[in-house]
PyMOL commands that place a pseudoatom at each C-alpha (Angstrom):
pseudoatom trace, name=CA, resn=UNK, resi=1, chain=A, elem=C, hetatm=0, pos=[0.000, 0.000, 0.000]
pseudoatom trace, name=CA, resn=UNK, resi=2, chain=A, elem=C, hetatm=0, pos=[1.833, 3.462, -0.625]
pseudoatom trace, name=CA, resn=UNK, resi=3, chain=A, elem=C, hetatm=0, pos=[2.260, 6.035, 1.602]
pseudoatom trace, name=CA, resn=UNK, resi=4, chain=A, elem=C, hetatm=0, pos=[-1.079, 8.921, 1.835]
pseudoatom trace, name=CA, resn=UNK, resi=5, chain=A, elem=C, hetatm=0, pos=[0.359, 11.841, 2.274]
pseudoatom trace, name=CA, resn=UNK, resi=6, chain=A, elem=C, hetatm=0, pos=[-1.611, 13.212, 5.222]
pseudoatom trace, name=CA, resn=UNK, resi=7, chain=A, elem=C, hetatm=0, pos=[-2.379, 16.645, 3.517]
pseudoatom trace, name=CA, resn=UNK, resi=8, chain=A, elem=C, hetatm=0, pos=[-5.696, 15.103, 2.036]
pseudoatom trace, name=CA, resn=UNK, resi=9, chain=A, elem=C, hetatm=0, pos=[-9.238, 16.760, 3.017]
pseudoatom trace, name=CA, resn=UNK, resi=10, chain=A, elem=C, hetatm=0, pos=[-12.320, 15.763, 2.295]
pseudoatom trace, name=CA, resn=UNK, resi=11, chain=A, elem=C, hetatm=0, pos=[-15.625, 17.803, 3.205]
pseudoatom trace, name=CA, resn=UNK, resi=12, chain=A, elem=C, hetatm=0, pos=[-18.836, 15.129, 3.981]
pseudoatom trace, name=CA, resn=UNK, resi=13, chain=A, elem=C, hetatm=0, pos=[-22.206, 16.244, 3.644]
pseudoatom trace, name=CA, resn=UNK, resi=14, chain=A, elem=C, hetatm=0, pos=[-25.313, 14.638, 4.205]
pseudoatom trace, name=CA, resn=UNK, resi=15, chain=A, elem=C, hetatm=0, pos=[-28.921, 14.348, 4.989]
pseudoatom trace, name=CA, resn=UNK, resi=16, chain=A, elem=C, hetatm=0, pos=[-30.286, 12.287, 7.691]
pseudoatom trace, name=CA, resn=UNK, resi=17, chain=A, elem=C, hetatm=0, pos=[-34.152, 11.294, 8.212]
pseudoatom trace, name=CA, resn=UNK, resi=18, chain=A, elem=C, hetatm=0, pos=[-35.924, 8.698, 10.894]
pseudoatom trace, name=CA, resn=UNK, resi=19, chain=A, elem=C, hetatm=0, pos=[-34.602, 6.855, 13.244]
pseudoatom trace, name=CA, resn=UNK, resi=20, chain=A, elem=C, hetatm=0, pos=[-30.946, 7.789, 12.261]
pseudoatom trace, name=CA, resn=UNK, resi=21, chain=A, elem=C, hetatm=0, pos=[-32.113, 11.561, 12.350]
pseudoatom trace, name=CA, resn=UNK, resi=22, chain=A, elem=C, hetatm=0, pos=[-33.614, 10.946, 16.166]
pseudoatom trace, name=CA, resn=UNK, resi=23, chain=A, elem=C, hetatm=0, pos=[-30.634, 9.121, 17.402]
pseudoatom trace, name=CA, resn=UNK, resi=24, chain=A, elem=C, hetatm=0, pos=[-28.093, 11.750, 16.024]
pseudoatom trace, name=CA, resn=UNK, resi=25, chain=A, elem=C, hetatm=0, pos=[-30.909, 14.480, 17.802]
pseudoatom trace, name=CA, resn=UNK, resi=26, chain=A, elem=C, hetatm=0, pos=[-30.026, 12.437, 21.146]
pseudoatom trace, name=CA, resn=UNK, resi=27, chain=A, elem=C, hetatm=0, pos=[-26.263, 12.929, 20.303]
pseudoatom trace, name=CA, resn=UNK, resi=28, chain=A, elem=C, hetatm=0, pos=[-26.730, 16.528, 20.053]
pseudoatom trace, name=CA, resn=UNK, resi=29, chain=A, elem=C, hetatm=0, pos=[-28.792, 16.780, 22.751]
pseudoatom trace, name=CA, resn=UNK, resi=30, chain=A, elem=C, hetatm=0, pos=[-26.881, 14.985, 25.073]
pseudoatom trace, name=CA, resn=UNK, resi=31, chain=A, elem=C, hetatm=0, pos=[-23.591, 16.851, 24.089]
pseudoatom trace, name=CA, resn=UNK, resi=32, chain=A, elem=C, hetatm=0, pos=[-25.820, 20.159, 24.948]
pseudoatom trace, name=CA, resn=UNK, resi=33, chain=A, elem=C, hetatm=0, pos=[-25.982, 19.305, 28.220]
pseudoatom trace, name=CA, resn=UNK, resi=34, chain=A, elem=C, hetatm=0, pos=[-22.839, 17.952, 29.072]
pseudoatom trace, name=CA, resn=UNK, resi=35, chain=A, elem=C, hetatm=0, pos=[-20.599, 20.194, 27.271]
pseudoatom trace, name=CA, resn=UNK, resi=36, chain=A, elem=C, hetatm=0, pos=[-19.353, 23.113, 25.107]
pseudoatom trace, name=CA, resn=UNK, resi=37, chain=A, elem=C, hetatm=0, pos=[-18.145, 21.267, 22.478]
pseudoatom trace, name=CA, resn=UNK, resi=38, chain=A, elem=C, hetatm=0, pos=[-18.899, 23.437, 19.120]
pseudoatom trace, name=CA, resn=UNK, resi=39, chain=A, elem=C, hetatm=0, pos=[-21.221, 21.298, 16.665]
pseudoatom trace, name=CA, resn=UNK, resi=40, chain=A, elem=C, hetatm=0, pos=[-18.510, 21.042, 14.154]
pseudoatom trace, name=CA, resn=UNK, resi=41, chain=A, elem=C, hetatm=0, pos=[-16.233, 18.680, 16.801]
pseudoatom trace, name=CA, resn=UNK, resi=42, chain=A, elem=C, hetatm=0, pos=[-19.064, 16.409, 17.376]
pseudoatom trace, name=CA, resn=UNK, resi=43, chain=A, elem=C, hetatm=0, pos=[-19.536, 15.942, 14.050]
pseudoatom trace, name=CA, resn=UNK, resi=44, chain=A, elem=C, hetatm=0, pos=[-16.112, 15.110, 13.369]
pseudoatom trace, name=CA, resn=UNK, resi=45, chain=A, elem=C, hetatm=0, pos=[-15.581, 12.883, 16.510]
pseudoatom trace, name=CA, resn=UNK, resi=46, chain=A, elem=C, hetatm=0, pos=[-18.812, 10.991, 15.385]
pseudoatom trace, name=CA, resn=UNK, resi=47, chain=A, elem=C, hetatm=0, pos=[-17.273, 10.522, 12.012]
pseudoatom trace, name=CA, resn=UNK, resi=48, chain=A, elem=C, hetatm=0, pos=[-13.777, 10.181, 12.866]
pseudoatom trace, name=CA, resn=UNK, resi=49, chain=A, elem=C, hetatm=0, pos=[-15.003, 6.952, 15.589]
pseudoatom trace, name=CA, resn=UNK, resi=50, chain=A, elem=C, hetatm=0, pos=[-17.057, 5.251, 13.053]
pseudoatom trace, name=CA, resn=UNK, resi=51, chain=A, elem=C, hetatm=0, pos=[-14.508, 5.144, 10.318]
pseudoatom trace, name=CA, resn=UNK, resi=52, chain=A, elem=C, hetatm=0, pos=[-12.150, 4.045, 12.623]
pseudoatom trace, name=CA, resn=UNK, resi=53, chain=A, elem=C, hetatm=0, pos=[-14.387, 1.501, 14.170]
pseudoatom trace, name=CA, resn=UNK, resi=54, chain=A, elem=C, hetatm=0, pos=[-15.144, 0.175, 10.229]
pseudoatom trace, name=CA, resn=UNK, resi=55, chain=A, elem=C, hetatm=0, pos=[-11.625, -0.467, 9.682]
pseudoatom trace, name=CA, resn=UNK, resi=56, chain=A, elem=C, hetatm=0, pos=[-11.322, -2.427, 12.617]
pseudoatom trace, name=CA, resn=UNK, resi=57, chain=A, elem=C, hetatm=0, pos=[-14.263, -4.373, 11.432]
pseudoatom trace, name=CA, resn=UNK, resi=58, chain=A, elem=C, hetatm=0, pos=[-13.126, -4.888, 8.324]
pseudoatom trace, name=CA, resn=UNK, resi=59, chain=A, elem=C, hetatm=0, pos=[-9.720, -6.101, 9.666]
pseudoatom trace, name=CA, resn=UNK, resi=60, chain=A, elem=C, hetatm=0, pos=[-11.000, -8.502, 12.151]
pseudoatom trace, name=CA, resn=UNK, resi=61, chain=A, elem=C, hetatm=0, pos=[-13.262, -9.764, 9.441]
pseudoatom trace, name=CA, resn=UNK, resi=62, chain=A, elem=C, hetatm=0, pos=[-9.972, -10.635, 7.025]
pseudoatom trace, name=CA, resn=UNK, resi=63, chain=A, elem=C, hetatm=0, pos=[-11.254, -8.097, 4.432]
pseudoatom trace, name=CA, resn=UNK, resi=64, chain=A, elem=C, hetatm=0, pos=[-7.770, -6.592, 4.047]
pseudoatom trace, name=CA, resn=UNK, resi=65, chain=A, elem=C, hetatm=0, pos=[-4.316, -7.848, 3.362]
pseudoatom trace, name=CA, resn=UNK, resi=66, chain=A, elem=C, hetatm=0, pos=[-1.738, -8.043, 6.367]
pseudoatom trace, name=CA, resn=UNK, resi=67, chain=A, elem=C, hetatm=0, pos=[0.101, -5.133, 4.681]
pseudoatom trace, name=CA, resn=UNK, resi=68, chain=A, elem=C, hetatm=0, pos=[-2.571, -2.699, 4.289]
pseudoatom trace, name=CA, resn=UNK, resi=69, chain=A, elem=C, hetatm=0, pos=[-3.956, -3.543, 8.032]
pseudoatom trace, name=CA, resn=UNK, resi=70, chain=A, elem=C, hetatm=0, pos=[-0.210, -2.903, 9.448]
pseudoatom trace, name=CA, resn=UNK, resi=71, chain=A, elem=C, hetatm=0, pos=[-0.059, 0.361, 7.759]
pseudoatom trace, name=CA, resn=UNK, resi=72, chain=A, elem=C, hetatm=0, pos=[-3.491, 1.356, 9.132]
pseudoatom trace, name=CA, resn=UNK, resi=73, chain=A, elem=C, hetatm=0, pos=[-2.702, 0.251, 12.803]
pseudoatom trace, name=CA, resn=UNK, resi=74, chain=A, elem=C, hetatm=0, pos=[-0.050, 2.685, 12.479]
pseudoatom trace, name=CA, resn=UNK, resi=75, chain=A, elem=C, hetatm=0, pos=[-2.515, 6.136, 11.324]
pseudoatom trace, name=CA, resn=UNK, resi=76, chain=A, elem=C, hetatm=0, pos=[-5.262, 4.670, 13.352]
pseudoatom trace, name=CA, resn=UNK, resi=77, chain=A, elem=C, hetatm=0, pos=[-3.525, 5.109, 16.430]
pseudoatom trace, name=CA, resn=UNK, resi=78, chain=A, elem=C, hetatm=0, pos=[-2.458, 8.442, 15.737]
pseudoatom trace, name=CA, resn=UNK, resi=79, chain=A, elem=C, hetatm=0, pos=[-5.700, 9.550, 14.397]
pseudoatom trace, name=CA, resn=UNK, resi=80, chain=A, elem=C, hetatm=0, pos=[-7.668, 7.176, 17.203]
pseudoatom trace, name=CA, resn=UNK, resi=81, chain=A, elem=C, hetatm=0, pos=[-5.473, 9.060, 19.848]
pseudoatom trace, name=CA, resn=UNK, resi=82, chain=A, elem=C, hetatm=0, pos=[-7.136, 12.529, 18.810]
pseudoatom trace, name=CA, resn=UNK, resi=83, chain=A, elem=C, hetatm=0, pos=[-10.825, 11.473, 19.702]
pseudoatom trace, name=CA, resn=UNK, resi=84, chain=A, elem=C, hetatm=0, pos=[-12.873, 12.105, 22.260]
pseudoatom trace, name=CA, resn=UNK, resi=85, chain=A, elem=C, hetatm=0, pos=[-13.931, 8.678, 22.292]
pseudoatom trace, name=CA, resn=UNK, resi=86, chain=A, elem=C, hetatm=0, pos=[-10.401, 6.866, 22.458]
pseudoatom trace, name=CA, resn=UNK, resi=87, chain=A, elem=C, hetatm=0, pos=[-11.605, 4.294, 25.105]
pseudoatom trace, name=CA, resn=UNK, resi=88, chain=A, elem=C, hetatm=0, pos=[-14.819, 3.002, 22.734]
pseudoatom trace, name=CA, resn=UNK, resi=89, chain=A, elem=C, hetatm=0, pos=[-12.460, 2.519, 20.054]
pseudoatom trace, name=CA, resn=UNK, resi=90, chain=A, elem=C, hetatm=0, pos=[-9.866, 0.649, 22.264]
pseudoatom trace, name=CA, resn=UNK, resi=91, chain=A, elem=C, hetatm=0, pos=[-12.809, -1.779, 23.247]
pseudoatom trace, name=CA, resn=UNK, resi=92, chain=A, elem=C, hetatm=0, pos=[-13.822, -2.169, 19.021]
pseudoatom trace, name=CA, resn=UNK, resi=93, chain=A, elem=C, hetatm=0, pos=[-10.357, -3.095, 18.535]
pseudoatom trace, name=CA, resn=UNK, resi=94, chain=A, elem=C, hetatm=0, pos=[-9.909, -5.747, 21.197]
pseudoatom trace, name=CA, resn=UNK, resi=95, chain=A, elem=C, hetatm=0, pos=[-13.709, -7.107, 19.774]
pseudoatom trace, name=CA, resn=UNK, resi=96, chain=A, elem=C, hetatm=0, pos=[-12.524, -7.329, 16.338]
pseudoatom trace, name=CA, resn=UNK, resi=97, chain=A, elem=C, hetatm=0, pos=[-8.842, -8.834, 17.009]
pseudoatom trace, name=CA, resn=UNK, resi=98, chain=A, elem=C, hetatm=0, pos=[-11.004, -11.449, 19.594]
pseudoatom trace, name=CA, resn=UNK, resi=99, chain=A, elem=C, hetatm=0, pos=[-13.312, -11.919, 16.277]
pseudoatom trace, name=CA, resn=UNK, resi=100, chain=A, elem=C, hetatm=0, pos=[-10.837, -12.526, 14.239]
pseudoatom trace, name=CA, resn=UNK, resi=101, chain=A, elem=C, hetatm=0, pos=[-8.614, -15.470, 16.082]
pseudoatom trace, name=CA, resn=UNK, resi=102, chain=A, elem=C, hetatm=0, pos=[-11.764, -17.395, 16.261]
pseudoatom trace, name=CA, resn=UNK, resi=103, chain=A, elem=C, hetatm=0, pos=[-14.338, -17.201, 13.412]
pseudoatom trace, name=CA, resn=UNK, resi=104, chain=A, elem=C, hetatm=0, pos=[-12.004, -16.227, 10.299]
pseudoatom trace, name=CA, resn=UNK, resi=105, chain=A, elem=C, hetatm=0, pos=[-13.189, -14.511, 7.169]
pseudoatom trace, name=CA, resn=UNK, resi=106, chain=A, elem=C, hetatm=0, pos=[-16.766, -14.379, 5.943]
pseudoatom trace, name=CA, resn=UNK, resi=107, chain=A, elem=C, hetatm=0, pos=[-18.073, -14.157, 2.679]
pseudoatom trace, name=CA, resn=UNK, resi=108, chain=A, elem=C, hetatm=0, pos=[-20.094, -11.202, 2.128]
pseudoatom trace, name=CA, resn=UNK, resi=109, chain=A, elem=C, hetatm=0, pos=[-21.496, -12.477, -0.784]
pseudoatom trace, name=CA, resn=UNK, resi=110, chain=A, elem=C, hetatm=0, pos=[-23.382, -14.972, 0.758]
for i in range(1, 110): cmd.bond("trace and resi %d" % i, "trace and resi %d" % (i + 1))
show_as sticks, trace
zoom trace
């Protein structure tokens, strides 16, 4: 896999409706209460956990090639280390390196 360099930006839009709409309203709501971080940082920390946590799936599933996943362990943990929710990922990474000792890969085409 070759080397990102880490100057790359993306900007995400998107819409959400129903249930996904009321849970990210609960997000919001609870971060209200509990803090002054500005909307843009929860947005980001949302986004930056469940990319994170989709690579570790995809890892402990055997989706990617032992290169790749070494090179990722590497910017995960220095991305990972910049979130608010650092202990949540720690726990999706000892779930999918647990999941992935014991069931192997699984087709998704099944």
């Amino acid at each position: 896999m070759k080397e990102h360099p880490m100057e790359r930006m993306f900007t995400v839009e998107t819409t959400l409706a129903g249930g996904l709409a009321e849970l990210y309203a609960q997000v919001l709501e609870e971060f209200e209460k509990g803090s002054e971080i500005p909307l843009s940082e929860v947005n980001r920390t949302l986004l930056q956990t469940g990319v994170i946590q989709h690579l570790l799936m995809m890892r402990g599933l055997g989706l990617m090639d032992g290169e790749k996943s070494a090179v990722l362990d590497s910017l995960i943990k220095e991305v990972a280390g910049d979130t608010i929710m650092w202990d949540l990922i720690k726990v999706a990474e000892r779930f999918w390196e647990q999941a992935q000792g014991g069931g192997g890969s699984v087709n998704l085409q099944a």
